[in-house]
OpenMM code with the backbone's topology and positions (N, CA, C; nanometers):
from openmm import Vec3, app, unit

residues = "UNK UNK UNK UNK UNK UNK UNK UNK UNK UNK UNK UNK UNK UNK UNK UNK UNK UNK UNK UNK UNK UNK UNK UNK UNK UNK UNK UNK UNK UNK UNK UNK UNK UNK UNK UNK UNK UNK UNK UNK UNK UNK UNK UNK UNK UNK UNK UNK UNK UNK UNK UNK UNK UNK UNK UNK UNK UNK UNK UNK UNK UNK UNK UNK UNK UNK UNK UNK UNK UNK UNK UNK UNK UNK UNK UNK UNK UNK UNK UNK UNK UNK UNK UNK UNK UNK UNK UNK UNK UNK UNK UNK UNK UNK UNK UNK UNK UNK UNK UNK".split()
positions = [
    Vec3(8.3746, 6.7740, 17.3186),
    Vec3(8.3400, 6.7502, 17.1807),
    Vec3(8.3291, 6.6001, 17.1585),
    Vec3(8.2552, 6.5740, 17.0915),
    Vec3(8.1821, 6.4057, 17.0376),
    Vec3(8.2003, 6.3963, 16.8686),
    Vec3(8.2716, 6.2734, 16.8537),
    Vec3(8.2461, 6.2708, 16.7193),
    Vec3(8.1400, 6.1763, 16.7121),
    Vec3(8.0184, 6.1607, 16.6252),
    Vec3(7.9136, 6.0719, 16.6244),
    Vec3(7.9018, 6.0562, 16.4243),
    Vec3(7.8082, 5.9402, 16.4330),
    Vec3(7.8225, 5.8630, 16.3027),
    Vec3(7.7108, 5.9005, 16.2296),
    Vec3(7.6784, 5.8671, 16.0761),
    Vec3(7.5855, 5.8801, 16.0212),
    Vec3(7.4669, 5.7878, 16.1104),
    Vec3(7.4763, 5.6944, 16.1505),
    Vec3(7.3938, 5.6032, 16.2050),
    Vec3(7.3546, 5.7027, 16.3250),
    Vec3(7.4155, 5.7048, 16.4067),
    Vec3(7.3952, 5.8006, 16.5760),
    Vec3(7.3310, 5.9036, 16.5451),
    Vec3(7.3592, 6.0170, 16.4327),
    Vec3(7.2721, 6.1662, 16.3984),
    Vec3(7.1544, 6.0791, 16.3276),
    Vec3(7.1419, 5.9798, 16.2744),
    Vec3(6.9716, 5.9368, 16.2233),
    Vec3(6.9053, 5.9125, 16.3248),
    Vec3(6.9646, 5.8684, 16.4261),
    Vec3(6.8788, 5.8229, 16.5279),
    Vec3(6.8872, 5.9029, 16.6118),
    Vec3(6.9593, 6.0750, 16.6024),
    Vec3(6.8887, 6.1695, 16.7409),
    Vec3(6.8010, 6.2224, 16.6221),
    Vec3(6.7955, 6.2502, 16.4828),
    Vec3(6.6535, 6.2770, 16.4118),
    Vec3(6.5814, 6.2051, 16.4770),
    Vec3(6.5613, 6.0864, 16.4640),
    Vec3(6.4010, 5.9486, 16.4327),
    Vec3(6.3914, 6.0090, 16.6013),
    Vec3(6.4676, 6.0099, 16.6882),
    Vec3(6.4035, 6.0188, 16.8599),
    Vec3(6.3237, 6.1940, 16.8647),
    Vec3(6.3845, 6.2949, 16.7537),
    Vec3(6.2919, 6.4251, 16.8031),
    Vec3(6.4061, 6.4645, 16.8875),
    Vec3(6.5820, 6.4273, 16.8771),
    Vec3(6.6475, 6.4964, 16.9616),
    Vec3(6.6680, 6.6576, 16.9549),
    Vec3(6.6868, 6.7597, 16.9851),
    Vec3(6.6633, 6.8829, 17.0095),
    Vec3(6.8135, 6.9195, 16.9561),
    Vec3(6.8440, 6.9685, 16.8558),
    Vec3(7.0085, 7.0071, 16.8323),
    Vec3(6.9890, 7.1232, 16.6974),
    Vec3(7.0827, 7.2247, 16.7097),
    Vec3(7.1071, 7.2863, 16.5984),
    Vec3(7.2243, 7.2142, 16.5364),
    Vec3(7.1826, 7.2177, 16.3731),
    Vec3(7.2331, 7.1489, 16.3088),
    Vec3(7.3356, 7.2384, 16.2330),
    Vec3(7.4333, 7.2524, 16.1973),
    Vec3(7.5290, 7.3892, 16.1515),
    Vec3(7.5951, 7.3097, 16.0483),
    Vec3(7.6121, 7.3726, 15.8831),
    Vec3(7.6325, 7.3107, 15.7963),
    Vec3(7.7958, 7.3765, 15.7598),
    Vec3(7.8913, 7.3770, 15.8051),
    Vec3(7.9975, 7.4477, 15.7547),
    Vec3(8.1551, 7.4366, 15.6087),
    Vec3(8.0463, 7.3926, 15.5382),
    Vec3(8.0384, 7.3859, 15.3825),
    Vec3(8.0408, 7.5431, 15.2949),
    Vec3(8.0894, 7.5124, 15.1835),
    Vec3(8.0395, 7.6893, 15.1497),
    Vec3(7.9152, 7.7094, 15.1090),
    Vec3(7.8532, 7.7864, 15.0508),
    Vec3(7.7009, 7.8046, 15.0333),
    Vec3(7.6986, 7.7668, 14.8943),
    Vec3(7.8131, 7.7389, 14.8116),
    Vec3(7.7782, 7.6899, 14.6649),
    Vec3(7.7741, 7.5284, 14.6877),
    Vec3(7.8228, 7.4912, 14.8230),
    Vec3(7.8256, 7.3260, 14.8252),
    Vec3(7.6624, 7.3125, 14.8827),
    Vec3(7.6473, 7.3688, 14.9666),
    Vec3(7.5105, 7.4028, 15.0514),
    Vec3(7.3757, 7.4061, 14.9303),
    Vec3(7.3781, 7.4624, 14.8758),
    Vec3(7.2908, 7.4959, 14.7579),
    Vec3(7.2970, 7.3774, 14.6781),
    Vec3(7.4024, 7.3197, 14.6689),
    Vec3(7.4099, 7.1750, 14.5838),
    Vec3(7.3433, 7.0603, 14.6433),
    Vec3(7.2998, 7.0850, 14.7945),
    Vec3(7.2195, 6.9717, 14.8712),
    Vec3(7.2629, 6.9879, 14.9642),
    Vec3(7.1466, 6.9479, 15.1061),
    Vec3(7.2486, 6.9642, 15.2132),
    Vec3(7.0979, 6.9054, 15.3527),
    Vec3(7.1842, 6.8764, 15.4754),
    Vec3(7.0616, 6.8096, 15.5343),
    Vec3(6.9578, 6.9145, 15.5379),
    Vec3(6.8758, 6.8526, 15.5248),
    Vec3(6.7396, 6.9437, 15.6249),
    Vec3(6.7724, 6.9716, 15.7660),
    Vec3(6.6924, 7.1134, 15.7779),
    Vec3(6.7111, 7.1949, 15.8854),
    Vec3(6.8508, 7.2327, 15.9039),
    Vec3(6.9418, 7.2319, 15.8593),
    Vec3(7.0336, 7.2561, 15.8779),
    Vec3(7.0876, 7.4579, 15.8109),
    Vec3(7.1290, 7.4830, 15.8700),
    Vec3(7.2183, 7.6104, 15.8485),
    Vec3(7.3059, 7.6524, 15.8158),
    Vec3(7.3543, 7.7054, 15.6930),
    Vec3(7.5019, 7.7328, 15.6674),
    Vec3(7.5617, 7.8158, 15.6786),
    Vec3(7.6659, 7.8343, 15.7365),
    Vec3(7.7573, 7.9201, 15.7761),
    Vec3(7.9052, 7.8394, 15.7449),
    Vec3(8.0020, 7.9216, 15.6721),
    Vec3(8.1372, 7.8131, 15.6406),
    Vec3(8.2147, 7.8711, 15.7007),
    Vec3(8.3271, 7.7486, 15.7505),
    Vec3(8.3764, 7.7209, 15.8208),
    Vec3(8.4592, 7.8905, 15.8222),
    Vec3(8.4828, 7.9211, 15.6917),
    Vec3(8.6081, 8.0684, 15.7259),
    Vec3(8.5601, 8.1814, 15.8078),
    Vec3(8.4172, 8.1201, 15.8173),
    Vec3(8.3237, 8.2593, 15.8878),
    Vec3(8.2358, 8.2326, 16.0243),
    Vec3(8.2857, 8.1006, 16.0730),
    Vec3(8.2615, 8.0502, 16.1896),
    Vec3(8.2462, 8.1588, 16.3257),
    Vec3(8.4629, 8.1977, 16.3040),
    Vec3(8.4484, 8.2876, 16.4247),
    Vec3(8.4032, 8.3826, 16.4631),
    Vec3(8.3699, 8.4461, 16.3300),
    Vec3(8.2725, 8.5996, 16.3306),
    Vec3(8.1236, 8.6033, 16.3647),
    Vec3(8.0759, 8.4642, 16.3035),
    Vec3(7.9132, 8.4669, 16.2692),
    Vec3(7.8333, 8.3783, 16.3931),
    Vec3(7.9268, 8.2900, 16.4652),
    Vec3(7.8585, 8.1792, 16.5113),
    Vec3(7.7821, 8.1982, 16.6105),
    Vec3(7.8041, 8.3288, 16.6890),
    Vec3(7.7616, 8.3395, 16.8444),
    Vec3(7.6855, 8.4144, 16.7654),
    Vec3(7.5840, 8.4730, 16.6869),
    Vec3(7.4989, 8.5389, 16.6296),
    Vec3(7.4109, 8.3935, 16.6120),
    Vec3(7.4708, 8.3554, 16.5516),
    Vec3(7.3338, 8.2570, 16.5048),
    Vec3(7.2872, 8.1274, 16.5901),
    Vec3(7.3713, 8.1416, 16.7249),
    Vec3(7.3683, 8.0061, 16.8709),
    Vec3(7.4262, 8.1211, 16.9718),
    Vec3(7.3291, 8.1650, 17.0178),
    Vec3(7.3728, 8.2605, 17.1452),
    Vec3(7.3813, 8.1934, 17.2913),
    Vec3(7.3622, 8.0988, 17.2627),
    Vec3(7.3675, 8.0332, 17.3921),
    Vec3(7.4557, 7.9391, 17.3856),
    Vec3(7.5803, 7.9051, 17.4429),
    Vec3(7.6905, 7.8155, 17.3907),
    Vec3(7.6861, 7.6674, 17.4657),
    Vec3(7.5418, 7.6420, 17.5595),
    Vec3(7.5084, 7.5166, 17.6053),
    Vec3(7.4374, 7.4246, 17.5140),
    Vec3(7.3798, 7.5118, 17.4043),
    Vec3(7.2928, 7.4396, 17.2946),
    Vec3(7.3819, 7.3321, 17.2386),
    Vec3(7.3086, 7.2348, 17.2036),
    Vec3(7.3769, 7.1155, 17.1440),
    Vec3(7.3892, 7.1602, 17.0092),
    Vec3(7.4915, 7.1112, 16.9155),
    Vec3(7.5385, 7.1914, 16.8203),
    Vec3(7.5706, 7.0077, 16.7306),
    Vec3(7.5124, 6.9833, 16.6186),
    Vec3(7.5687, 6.8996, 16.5225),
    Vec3(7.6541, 6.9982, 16.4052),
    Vec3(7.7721, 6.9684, 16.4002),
    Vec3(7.8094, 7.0064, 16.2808),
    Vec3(7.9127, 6.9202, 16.1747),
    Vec3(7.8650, 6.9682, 16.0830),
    Vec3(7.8906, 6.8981, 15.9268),
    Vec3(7.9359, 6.9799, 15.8310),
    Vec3(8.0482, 6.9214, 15.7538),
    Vec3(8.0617, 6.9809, 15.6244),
    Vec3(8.0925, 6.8440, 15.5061),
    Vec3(8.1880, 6.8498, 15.3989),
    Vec3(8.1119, 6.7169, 15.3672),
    Vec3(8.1935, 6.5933, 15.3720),
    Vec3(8.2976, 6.5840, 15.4331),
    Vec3(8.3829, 6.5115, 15.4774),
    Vec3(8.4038, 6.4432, 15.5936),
    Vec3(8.4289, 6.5893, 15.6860),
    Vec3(8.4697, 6.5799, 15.8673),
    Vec3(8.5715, 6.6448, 15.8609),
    Vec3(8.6532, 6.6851, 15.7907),
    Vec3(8.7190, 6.7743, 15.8540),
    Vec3(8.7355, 6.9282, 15.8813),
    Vec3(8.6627, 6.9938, 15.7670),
    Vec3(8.6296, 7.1528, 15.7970),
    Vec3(8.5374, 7.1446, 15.9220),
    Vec3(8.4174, 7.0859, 15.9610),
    Vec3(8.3807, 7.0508, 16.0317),
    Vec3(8.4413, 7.0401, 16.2128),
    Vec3(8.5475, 6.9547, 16.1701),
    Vec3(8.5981, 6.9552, 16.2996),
    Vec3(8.6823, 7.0589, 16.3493),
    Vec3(8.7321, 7.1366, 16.2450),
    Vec3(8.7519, 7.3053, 16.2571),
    Vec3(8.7220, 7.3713, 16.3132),
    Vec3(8.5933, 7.3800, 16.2434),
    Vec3(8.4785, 7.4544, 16.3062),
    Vec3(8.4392, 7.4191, 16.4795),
    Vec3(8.4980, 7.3217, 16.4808),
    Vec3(8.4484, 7.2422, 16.6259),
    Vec3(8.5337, 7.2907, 16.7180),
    Vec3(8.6458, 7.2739, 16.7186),
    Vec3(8.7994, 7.3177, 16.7497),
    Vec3(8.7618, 7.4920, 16.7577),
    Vec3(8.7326, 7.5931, 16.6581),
    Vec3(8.6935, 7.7319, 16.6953),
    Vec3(8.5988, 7.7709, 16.8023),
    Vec3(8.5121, 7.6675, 16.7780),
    Vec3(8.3425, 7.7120, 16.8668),
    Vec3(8.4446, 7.6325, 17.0531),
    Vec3(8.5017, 7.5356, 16.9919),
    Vec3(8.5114, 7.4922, 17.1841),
    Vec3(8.6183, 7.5716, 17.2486),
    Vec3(8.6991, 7.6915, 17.1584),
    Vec3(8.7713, 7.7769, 17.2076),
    Vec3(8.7260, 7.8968, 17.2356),
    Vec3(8.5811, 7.9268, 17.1804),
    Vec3(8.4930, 8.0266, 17.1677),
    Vec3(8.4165, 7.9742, 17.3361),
    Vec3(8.3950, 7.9041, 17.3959),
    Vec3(8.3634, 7.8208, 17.5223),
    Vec3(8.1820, 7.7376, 17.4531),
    Vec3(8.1593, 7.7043, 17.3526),
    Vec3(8.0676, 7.6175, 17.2919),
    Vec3(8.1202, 7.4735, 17.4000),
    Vec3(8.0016, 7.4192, 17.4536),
    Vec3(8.0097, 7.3154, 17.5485),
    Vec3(7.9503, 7.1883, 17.4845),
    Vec3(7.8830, 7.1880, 17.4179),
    Vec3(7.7725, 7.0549, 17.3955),
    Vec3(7.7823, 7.0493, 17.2626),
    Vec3(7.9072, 7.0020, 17.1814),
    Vec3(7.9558, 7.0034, 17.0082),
    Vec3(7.9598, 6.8843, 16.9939),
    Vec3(7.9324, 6.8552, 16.9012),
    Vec3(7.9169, 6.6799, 16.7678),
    Vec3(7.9621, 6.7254, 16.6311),
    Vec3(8.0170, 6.6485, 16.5839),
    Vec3(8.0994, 6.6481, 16.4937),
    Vec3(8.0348, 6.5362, 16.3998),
    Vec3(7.9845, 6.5219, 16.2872),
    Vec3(7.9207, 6.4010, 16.2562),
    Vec3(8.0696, 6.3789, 16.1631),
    Vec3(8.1174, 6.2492, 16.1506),
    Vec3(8.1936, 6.1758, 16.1079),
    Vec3(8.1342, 6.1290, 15.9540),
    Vec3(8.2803, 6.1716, 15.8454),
    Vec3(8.2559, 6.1593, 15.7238),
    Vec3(8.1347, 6.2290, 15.6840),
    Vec3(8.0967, 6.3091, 15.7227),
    Vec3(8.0259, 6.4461, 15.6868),
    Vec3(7.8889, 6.4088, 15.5499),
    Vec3(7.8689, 6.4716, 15.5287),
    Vec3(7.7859, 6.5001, 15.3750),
    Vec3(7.7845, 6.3683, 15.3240),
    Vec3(7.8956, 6.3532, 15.2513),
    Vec3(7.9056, 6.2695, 15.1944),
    Vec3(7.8745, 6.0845, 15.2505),
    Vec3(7.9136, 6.0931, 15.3696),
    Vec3(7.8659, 5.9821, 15.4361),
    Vec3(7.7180, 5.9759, 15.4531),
    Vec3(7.6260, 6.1082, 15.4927),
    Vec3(7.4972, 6.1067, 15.5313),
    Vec3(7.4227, 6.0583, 15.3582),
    Vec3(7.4346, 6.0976, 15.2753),
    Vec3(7.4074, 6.0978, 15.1252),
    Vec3(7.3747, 5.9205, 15.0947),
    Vec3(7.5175, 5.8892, 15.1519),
    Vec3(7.5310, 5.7611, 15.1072),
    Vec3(7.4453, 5.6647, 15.1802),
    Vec3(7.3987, 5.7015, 15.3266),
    Vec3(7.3226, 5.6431, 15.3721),
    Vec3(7.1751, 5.6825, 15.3825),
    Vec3(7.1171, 5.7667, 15.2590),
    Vec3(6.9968, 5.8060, 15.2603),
    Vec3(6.9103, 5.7155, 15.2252),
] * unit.nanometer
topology = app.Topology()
chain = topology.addChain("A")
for resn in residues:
    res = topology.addResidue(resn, chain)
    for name in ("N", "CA", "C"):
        topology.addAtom(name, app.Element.getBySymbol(name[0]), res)
């Protein structure tokens, strides 16, 4: 697992890097704004839903909620679930917002 910055996830966007982006926020925060391309699924429903919606657990995986720390939850479930290739974007939502 990687924690990476608002700066580092702009720049695997601007390069065309290849990652599912997983939003684990609730869907009333989600609905309030949230990155593009991104997917929500929250964090309480991680362990049930996640291998449905990333069946392949080599896929690179950004995930966010709007802080960093539900997030890193979520990170902590999926790398016990055997998820290999996880990012954690640091200060979450709210950091990406601020640097729009």
């Amino acid at each position: 697992m990687k924690h990476i910055s608002v700066e580092e996830f702009k720049e695997m966007q601007k390069n065309g890097e290849e990652f599912f982006l997983l939003d684990v926020r609730t869907k009333s925060e989600w609905d309030g704004g949230h990155i593009d391309g991104s997917v929500q699924l929250s964090v309480s429903a991680v362990q049930a839903g996640v291998e449905e919606l990333i069946p392949d657990k080599d896929t690179p995986v950004v995930v966010y909620c709007a802080t960093g720390s539900r997030s890193l939850m979520a990170v902590t479930f999926m790398r016990m679930m055997g998820y290999t290739n996880l990012m954690n974007l640091e200060d979450g939502y709210v950091e990406y917002v601020a640097h729009a």
